[in-house]
C-alpha positions as CSV (number, residue, x, y, z in Angstrom):
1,X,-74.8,-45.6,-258.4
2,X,-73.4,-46.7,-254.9
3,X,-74.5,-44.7,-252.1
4,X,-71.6,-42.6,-251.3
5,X,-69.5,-43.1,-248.1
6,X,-67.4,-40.7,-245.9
7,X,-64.7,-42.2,-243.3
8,X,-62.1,-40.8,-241.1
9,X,-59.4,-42.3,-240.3
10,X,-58.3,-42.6,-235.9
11,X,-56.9,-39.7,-234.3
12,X,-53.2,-41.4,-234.9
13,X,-53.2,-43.7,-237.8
14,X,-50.7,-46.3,-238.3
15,X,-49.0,-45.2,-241.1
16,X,-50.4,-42.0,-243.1
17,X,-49.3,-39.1,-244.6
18,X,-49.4,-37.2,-241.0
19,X,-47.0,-39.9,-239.8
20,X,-44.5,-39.9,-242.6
21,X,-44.3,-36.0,-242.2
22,X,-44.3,-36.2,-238.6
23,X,-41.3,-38.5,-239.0
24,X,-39.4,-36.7,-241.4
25,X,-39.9,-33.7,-239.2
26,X,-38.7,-35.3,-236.1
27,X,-36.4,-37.1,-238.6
28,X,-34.4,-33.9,-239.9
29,X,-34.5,-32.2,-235.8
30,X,-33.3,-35.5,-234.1
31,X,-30.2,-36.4,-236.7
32,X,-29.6,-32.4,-235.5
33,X,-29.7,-32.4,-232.0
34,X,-28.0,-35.8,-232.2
35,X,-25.5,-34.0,-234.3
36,X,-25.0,-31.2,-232.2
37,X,-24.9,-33.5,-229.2
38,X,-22.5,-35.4,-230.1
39,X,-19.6,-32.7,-231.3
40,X,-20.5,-30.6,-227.9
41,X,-19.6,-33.9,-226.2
42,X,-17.2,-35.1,-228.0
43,X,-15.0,-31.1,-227.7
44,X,-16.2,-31.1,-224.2
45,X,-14.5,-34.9,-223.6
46,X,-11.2,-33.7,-225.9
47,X,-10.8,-30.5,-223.7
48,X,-11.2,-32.4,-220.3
49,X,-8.4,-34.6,-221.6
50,X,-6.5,-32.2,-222.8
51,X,-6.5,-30.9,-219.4
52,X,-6.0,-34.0,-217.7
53,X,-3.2,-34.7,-219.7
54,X,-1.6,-31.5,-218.5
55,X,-2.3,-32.2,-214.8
56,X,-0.4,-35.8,-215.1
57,X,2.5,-34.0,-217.0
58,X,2.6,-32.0,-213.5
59,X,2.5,-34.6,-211.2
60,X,5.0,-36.8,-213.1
61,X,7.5,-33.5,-213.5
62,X,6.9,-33.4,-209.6
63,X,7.8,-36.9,-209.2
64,X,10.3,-36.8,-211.3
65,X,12.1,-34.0,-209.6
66,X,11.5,-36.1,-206.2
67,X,13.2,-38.9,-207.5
68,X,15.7,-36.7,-208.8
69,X,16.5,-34.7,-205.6
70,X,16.5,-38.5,-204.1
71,X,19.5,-39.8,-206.6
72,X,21.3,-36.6,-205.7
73,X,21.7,-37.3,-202.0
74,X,23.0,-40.5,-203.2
75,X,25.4,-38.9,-205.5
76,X,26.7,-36.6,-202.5
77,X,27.0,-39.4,-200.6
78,X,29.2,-41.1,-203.3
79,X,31.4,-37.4,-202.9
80,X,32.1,-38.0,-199.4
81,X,33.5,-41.0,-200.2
82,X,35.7,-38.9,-202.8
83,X,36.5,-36.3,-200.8
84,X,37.1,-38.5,-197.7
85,X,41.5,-38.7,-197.1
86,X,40.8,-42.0,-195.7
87,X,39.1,-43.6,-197.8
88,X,41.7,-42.4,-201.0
89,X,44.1,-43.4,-199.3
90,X,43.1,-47.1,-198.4
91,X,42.1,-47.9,-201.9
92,X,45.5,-46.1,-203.3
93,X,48.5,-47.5,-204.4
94,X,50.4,-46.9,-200.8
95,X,51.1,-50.1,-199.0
96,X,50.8,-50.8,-195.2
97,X,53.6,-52.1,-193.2
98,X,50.9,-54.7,-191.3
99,X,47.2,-55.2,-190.8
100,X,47.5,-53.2,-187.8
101,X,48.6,-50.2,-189.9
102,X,45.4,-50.9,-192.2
103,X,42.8,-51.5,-189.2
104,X,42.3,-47.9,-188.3
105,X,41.6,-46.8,-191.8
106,X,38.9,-49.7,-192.2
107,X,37.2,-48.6,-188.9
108,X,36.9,-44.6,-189.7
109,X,35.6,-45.6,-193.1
110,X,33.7,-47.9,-191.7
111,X,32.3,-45.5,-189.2
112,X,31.3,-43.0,-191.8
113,X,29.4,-45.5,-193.5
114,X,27.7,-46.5,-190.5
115,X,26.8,-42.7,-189.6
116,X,25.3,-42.2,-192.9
117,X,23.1,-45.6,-192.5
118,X,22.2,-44.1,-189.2
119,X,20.1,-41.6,-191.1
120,X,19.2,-42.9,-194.3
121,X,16.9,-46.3,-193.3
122,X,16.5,-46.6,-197.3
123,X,20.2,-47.8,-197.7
124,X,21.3,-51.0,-197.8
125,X,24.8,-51.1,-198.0
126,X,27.7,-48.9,-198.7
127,X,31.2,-50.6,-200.4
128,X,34.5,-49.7,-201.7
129,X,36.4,-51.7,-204.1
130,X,39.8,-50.9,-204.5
131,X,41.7,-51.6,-207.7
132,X,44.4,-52.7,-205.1
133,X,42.1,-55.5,-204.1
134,X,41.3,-53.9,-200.5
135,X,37.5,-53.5,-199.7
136,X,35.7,-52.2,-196.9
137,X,32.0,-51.6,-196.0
138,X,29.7,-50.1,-193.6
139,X,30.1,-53.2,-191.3
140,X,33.2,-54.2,-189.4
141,X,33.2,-57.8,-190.5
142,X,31.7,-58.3,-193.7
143,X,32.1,-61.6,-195.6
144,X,32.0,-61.4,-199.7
145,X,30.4,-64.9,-201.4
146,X,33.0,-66.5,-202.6
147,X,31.3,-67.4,-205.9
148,X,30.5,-64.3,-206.8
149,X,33.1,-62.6,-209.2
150,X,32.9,-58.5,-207.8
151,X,34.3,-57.6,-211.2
152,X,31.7,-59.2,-213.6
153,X,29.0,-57.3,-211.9
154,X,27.0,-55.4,-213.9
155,X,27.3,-52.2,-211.6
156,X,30.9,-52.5,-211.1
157,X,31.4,-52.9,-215.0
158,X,29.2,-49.9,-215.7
159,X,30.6,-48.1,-212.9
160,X,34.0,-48.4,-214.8
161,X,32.4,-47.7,-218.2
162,X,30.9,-44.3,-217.3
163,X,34.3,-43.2,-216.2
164,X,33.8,-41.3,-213.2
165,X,30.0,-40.5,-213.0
166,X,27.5,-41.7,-210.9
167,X,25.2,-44.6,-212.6
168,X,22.0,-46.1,-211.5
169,X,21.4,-49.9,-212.3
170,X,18.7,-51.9,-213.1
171,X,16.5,-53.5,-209.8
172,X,18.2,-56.9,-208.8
173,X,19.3,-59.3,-206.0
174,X,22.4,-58.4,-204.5
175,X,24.5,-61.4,-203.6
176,X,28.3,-60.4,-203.3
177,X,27.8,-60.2,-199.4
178,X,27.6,-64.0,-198.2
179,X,24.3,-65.5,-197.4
180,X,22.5,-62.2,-198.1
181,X,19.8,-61.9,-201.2
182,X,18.8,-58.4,-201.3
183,X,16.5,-56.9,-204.4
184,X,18.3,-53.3,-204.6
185,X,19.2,-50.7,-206.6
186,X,22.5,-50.1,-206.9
187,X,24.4,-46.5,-207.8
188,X,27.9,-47.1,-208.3
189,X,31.0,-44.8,-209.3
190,X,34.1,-44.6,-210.0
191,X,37.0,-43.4,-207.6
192,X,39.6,-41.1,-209.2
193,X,43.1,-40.1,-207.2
194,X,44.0,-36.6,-206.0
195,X,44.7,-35.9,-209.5
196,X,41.6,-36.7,-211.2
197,X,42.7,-38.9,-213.8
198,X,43.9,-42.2,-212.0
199,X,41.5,-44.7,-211.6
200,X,41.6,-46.4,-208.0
201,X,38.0,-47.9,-207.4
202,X,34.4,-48.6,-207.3
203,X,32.2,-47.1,-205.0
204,X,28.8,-48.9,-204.2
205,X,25.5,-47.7,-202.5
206,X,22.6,-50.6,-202.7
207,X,19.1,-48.5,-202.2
208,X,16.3,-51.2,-201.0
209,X,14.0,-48.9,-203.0
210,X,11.6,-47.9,-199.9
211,X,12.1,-44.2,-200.7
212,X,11.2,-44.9,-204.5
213,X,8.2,-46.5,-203.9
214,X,7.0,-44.5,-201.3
215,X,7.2,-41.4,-204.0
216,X,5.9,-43.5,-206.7
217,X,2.9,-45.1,-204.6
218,X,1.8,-41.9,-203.3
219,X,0.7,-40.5,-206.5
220,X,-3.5,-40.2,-206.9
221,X,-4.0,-40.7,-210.6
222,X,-7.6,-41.3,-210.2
223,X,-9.2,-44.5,-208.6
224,X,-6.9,-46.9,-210.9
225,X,-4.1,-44.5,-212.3
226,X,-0.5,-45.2,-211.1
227,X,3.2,-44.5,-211.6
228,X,5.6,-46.8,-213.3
229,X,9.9,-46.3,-214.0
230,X,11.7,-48.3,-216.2
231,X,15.0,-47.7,-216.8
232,X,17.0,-46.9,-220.8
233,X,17.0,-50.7,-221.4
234,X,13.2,-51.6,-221.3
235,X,13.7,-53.1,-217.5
236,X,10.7,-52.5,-214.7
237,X,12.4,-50.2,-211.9
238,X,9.3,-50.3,-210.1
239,X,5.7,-51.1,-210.7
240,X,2.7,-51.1,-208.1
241,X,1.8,-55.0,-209.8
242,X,5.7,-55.7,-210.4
243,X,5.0,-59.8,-209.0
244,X,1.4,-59.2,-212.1
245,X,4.3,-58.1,-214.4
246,X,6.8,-60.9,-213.5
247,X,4.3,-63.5,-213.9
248,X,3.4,-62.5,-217.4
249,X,0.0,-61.6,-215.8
250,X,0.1,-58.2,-216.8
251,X,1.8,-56.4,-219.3
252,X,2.8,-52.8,-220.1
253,X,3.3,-50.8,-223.2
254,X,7.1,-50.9,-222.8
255,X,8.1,-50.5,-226.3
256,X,6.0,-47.4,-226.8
257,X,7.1,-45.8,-223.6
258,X,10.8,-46.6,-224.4
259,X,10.7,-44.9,-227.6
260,X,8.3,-41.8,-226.2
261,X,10.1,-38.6,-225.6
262,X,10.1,-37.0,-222.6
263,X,7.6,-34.7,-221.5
264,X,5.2,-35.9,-224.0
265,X,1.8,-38.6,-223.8
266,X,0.1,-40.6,-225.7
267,X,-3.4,-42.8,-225.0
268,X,-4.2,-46.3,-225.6
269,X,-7.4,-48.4,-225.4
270,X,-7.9,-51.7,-223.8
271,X,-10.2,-53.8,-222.4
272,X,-10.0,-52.0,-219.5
273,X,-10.6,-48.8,-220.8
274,X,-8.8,-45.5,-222.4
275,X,-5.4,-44.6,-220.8
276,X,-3.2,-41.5,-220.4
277,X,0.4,-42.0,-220.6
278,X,2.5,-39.9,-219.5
279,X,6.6,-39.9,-219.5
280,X,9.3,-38.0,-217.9
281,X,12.8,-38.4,-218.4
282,X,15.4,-38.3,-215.7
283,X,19.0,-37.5,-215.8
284,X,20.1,-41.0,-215.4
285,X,18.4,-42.5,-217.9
286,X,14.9,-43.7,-216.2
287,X,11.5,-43.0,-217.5
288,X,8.8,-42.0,-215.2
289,X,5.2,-42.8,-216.4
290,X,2.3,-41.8,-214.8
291,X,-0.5,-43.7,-216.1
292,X,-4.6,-42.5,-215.8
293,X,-8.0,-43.8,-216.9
294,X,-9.9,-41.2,-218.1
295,X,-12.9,-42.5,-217.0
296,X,-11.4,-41.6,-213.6
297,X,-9.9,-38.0,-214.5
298,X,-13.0,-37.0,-216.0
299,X,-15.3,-37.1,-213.2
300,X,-18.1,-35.0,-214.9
301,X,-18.2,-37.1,-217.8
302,X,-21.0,-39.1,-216.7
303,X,-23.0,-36.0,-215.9
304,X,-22.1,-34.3,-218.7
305,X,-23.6,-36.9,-220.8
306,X,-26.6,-37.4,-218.8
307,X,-27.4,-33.9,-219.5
308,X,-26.7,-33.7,-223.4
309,X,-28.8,-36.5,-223.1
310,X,-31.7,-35.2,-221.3
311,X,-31.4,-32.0,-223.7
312,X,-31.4,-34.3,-227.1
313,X,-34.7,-36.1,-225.3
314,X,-36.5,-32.7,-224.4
315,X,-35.7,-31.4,-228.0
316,X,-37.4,-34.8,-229.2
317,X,-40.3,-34.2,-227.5
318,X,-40.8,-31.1,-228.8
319,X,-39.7,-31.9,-232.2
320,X,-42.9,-34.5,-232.1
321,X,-44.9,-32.4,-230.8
322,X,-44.3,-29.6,-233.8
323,X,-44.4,-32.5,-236.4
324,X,-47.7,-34.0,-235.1
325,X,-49.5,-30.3,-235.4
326,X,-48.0,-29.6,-238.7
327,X,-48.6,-33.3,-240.0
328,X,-52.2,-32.9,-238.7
329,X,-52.9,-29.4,-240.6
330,X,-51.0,-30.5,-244.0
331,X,-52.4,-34.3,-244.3
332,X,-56.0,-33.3,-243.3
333,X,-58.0,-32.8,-246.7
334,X,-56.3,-36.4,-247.9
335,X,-57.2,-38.4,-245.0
336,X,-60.7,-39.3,-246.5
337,X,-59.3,-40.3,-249.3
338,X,-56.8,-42.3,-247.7
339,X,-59.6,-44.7,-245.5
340,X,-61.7,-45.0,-248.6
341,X,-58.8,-46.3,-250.7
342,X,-58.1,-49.1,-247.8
343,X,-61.5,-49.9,-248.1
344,X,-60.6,-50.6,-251.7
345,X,-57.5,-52.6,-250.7
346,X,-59.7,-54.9,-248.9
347,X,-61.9,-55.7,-251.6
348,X,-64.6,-53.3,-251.5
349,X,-65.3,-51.9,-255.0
350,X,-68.8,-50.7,-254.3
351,X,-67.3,-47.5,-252.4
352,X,-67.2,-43.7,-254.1
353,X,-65.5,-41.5,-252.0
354,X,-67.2,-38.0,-250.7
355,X,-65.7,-34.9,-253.4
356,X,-65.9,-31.5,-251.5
357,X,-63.9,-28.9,-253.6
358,X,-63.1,-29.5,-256.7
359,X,-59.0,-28.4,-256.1
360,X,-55.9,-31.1,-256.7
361,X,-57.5,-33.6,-254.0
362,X,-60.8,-33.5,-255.5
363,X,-60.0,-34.2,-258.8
364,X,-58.0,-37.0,-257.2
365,X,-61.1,-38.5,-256.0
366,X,-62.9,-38.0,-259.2
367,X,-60.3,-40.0,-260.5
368,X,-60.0,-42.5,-257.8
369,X,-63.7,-43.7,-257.8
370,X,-63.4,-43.6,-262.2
371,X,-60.5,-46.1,-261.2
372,X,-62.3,-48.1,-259.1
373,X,-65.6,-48.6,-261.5
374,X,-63.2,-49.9,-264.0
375,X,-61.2,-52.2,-262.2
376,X,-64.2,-53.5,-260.6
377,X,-65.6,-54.4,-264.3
378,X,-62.2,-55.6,-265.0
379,X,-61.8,-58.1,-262.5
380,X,-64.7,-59.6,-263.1
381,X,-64.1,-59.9,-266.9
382,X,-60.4,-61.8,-265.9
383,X,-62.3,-63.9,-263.6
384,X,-64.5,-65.7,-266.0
385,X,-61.8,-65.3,-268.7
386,X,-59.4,-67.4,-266.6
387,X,-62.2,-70.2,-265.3
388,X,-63.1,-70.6,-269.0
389,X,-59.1,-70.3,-269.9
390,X,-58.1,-73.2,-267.6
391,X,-61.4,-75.8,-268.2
392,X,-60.9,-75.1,-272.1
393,X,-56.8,-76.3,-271.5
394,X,-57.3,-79.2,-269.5
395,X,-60.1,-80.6,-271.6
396,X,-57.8,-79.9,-274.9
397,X,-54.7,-81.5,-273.0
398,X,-56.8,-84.8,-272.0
399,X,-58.4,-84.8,-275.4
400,X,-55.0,-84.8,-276.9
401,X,-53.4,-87.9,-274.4
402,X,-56.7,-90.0,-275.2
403,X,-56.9,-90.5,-279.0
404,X,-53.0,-90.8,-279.4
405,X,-53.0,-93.4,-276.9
406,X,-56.3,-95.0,-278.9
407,X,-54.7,-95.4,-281.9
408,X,-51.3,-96.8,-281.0
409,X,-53.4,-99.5,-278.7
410,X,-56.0,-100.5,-281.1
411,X,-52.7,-100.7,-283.7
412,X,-52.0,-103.4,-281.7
413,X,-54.9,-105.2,-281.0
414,X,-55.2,-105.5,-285.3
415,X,-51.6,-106.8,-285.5
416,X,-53.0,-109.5,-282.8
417,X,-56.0,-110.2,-284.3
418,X,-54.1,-110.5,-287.9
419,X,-51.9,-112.9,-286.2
420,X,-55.3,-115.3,-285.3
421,X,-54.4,-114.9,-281.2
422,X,-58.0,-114.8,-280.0
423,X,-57.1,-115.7,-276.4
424,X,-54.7,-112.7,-276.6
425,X,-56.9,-110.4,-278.4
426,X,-60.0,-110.8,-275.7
427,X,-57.2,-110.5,-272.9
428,X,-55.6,-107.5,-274.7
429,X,-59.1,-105.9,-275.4
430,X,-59.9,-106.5,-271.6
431,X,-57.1,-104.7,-270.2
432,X,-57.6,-101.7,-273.0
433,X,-61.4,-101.5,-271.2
434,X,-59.9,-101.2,-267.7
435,X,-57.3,-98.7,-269.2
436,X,-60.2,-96.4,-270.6
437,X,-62.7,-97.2,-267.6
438,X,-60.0,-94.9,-265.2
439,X,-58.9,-92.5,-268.4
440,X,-62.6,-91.3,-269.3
441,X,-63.7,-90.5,-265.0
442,X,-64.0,-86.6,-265.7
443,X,-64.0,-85.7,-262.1
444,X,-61.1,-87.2,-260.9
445,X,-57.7,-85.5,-262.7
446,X,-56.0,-86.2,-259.4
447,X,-55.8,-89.9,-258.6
448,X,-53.6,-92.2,-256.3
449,X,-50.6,-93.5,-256.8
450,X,-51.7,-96.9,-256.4
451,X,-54.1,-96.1,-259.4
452,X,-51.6,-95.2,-261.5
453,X,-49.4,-98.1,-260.8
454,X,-52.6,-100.5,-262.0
455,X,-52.8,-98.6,-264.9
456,X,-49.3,-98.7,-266.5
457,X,-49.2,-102.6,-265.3
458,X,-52.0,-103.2,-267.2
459,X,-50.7,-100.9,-270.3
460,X,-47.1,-103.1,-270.0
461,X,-49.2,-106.4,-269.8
462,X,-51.1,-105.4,-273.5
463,X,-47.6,-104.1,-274.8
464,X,-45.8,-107.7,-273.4
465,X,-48.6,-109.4,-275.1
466,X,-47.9,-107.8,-278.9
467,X,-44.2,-107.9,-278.5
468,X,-43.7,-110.8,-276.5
469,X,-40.1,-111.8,-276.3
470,X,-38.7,-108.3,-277.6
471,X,-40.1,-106.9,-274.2
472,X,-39.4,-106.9,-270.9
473,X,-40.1,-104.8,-268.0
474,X,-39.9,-103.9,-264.4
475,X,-41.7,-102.2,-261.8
476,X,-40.4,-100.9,-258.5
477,X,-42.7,-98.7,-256.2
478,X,-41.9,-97.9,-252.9
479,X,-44.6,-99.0,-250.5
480,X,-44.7,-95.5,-248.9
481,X,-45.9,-93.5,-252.2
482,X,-48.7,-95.5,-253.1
483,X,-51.1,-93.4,-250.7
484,X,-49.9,-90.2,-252.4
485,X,-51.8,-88.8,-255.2
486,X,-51.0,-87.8,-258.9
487,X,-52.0,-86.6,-262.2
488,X,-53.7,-89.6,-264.0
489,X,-51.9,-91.2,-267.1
490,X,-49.0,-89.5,-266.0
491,X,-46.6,-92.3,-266.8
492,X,-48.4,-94.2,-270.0
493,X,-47.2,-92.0,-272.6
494,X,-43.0,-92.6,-271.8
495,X,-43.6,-96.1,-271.7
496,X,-45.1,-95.7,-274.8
497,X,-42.9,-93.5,-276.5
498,X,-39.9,-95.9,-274.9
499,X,-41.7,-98.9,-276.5
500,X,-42.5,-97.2,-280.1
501,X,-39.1,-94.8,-280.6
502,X,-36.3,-96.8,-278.4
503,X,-37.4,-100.5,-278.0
504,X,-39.2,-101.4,-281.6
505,X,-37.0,-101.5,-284.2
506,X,-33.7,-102.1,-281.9
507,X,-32.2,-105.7,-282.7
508,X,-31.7,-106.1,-279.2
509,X,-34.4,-107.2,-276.4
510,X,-35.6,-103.8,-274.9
511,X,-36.0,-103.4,-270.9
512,X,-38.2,-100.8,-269.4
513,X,-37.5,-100.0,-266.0
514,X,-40.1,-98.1,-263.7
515,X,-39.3,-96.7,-260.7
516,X,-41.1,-94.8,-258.1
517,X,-39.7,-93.2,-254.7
518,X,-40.0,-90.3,-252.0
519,X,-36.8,-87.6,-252.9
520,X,-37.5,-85.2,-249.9
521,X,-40.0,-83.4,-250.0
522,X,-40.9,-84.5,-253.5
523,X,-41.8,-87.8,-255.3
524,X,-39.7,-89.1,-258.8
525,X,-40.8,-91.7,-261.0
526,X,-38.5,-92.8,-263.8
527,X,-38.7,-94.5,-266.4
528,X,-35.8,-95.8,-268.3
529,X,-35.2,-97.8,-271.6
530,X,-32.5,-99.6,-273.0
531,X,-33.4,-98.5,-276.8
532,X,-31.5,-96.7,-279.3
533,X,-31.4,-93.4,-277.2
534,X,-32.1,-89.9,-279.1
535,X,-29.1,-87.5,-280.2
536,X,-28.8,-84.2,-278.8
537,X,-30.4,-81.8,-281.1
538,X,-33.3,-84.5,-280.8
539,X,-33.4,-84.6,-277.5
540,X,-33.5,-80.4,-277.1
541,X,-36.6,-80.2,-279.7
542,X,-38.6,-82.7,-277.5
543,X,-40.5,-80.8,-274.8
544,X,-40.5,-77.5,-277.4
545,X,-44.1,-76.6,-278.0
546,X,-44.3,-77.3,-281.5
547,X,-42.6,-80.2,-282.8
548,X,-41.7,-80.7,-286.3
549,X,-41.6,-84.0,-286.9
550,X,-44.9,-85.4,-287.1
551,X,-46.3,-87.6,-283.9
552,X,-43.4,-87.2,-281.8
553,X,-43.1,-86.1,-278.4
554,X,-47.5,-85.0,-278.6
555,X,-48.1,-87.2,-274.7
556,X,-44.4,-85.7,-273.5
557,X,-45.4,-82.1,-273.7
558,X,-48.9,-82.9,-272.6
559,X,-47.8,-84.2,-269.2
560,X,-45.1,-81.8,-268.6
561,X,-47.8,-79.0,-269.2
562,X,-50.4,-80.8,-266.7
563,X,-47.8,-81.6,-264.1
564,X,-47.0,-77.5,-264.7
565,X,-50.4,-76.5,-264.8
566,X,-51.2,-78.7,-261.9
567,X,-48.1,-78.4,-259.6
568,X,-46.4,-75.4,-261.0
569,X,-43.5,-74.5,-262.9
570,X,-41.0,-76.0,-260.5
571,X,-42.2,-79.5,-261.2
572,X,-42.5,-81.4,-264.7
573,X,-40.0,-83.5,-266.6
574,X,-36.3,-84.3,-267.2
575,X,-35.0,-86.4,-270.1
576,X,-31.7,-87.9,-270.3
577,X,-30.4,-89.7,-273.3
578,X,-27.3,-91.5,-275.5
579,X,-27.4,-93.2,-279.0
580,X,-27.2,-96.8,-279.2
581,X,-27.5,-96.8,-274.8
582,X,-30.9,-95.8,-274.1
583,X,-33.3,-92.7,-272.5
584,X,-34.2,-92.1,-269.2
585,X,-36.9,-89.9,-268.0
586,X,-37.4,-87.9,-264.2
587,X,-40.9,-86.8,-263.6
588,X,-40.7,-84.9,-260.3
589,X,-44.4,-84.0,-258.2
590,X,-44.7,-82.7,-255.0
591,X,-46.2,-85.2,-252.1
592,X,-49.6,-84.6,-251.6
């Protein structure tokens, strides 16, 4: 009996029982720490951007009600200009005698203008347009461009529209003043009479927007937050990129904004990151949006991470450390077992592992070295039933090639010998000796491909000699397969059962062509008749293992069960055929 063996296996074992529990241990606590992790994170994140969301909702309320208090000294400005006696009376209905008459008026309006410009540097210009064609502006001489039509402005025609109240355009270049191209905002409104109901003019104030961007640029969203306005139609008031925006360099989330309501927000994702929107409504129809990254907002968010993080990698460790002691006290009484059963996998079948207590592990190892005496007399029983196996087939596969090609060659040597050819005979009988002098070399199954080419040359020559004229054949080998080695006799017996069952009895001359070439990685030899060709059901019986009719297809299934046997079951034969055209065979081999 073999002496008996304890082994232990290293302190940490590449894969064992320990491990595997030590990882499904660590397995279960990491998914929940993980777990835990990421929800604390994730509600901590969602609070702090709840928050945040708040906080912008202030500070765009806030500048929102700047802007607003802003468009309201605009709009009293506009009621001076309502309330003022001279100025309702210039643009009414009452004519002047002269333009002396009209002179004084122009220069007390034109004075009050000029006083409010005094103290507001953010305005640009102030107008009246009478519908009784008179105008006057904060300058004494002021020049209109002539090809500019005062009426088909978009302020003036909105001024009209509104019917009284104040309205706020889109930003644009001002050119009704000649030779001047401001970009403004203008408010414009509507002049009524004493009465209230009589239409009598426009009033225009063009802001150069200093105040507005001051109030928007001022805002501290974070390191890349801002504030944005666009008015009821979709159109940029102001923007801290506006020439990005003109360009098409840059774009905004217009539509959404437009169609937000006010006081609420909404986030989007982009390349650059997630951002807070946030939108305000004024009076006069702008949006404010205030605009933050949260990456900015949330200025703990990095921190906050690094210390889930540092938590989830401290409960690892100690995770580990819990699975590795338990691992070590639950896998210990198997660990013998373990080693002596790799022994095993390697190949030694001599070992018996140690039995200390006769519990369930013990009475695994009594098992185990039960399982490994018998497999160990097993294996060596398969052994030397598959050398016997596969000397017993090949010398039964060769036995069976050698006598059918006998017969069918000496069957020809009597027809030639009935026929008084001597000459033909002795040739005939010489090539059969060289034939049989490479088909009876016992040691060499394997055999170049050169070899083989002599020996079906030679086999074609005997078969050209019987048949004479009723045969013809070629041969083409390419030059770079004939180092390469094959099974011997591989191609003799589809010549032969070309010559016999397609070429004999046909009326017709028979050809037999033989080809050999490289086909990747493998080497195909063909060999193709012009005989009467096989039908189909003929065809599918052929490379069956047992044939039933008598003599037919024996050499086929032979070689397609050494190229098999040799090669593997990848490789072997392919047969293509058609009545009254001929059969073509593919042998496929690997190179070697």
């Amino acid at each position: 009996m073999p002496r008996e063996r304890l082994l232990r296996l290293p302190l940490f074992p590449l894969k064992s029982i320990r491990s595997s529990i030590s990882f499904a241990f660590s397995c279960v606590i990491l998914a929940a720490i993980v777990s835990i992790s990421l929800i604390s994170y994730q509600l901590s994140v969602g609070a702090v951007e709840k928050n945040s969301q708040g906080y912008i909702e202030e500070i765009i309320k806030q500048v929102n009600t700047n802007i607003q208090s802003y468009v309201d000294n605009m709009e009293n400005i506009s009621l001076l200009a309502m309330t003022s006696k001279d100025v309702k009376y210039y643009i009414s209905d009452n004519s002047f005698i002269s333009a002396e008459e009209r002179r004084p008026y122009e220069k007390r309006i034109s004075d009050l203008f000029q006083a409010i410009l005094y103290t507001r540097q953010d305005i640009a210009n102030i107008m009246v347009f009478g519908y009784n064609g008179r105008f006057v502006s904060d300058r004494r001489i002021t020049d209109l461009n002539p090809n500019v039509n005062i009426t088909q402005q978009a302020w003036y025609q909105d001024a009209k529209a509104a019917g009284g109240k104040s309205v706020i355009s889109a930003p644009h270049v001002q050119n009704i003043i000649q030779n001047e191209y401001r970009w403004v905002v203008s408010l414009s409104r509507e002049l009524k009479s004493t009465d209230g109901i009589t239409a009598e003019g426009v009033f225009l104030v063009d802001l150069n927007l200093s105040v507005i961007n001051d109030l928007a640029s001022n805002i501290n969203l974070g390191k890349r937050g801002y504030v944005f306005i666009v008015d009821q139609k979709g159109n940029i008031v102001y923007h801290p990129q506006q020439q990005l925006i003109n360009s098409n360099l840059r774009g905004e989330l217009i539509p959404e904004v437009t169609a937000a309501k006010s006081g609420t927000s909404f986030i989007a994702n982009d390349a650059n990151g997630k951002r807070i929107y946030s939108i305000q409504d004024t009076s006069f129809g702008w949006k404010i949006v205030g605009v933050a990254y949260t990456d900015d907002l949330i200025a703990s968010k990095s921190s906050l991470r690094n210390s889930i993080l540092l938590y989830a990698l401290c409960g690892l460790a100690i995770s580990l450390l819990i699975s590795f002691w338990l691992s070590h006290r639950l896998s210990r009484p198997i660990r013998d077992l373990q080693s002596d059963m790799k022994l095993v996998e390697r190949g030694n079948f001599d070992i018996q592992t140690e039995i200390r207590q006769m519990n369930e592990i013990g009475q695994l190892g009594r098992n185990f070295n039960m399982m490994v005496g018998r497999i160990k007399m097993l294996m060596n029983e398969i052994i030397q039933n598959q050398e016997s196996k596969r000397k017993s087939e090949l010398q039964l596969l060769q036995a069976q090639i050698n006598p059918h090609f006998l017969y069918n060659t000496l069957d020809s040597i009597v027809w030639m010998a009935e026929q008084k050819q001597h000459e033909e005979v002795v040739l005939m009988t010489s090539a059969l000796a060289k034939l049989f002098r490479a088909s009876i070399t016992k040691d060499q199954e394997i055999v170049p491909i050169r070899v083989e080419l002599d020996h079906i040359t030679n086999y074609l020559l005997i078969q050209k000699m019987r048949y004479e004229s009723q045969l013809d054949y070629e041969i083409d080998f390419a030059e770079d397969i004939l180092r390469n080695k094959t099974i011997k006799l591989l191609l003799q017996p589809f010549v032969e059962n070309a010559i016999y069952h397609g070429i004999r009895n046909s009326p017709d001359k028979g050809l037999i062509t033989i080809r050999g070439m490289h086909q990747g990685e493998n080497i195909v030899f063909e060999v193709e008749d012009n005989g009467q060709g096989m039908p189909p059901e003929q065809l599918q019986r052929l490379l069956l293992p047992e044939d039933g009719e008598s003599g037919k297809g024996i050499g086929i299934r032979n070689v397609n069960e050494r190229i098999k046997l040799y090669f593997g079951h990848e490789y072997g034969i392919q047969i293509r055929s058609e009545l009254e055209v001929g059969t073509c065979v593919t042998i496929t081999i690997p190179t070697l």
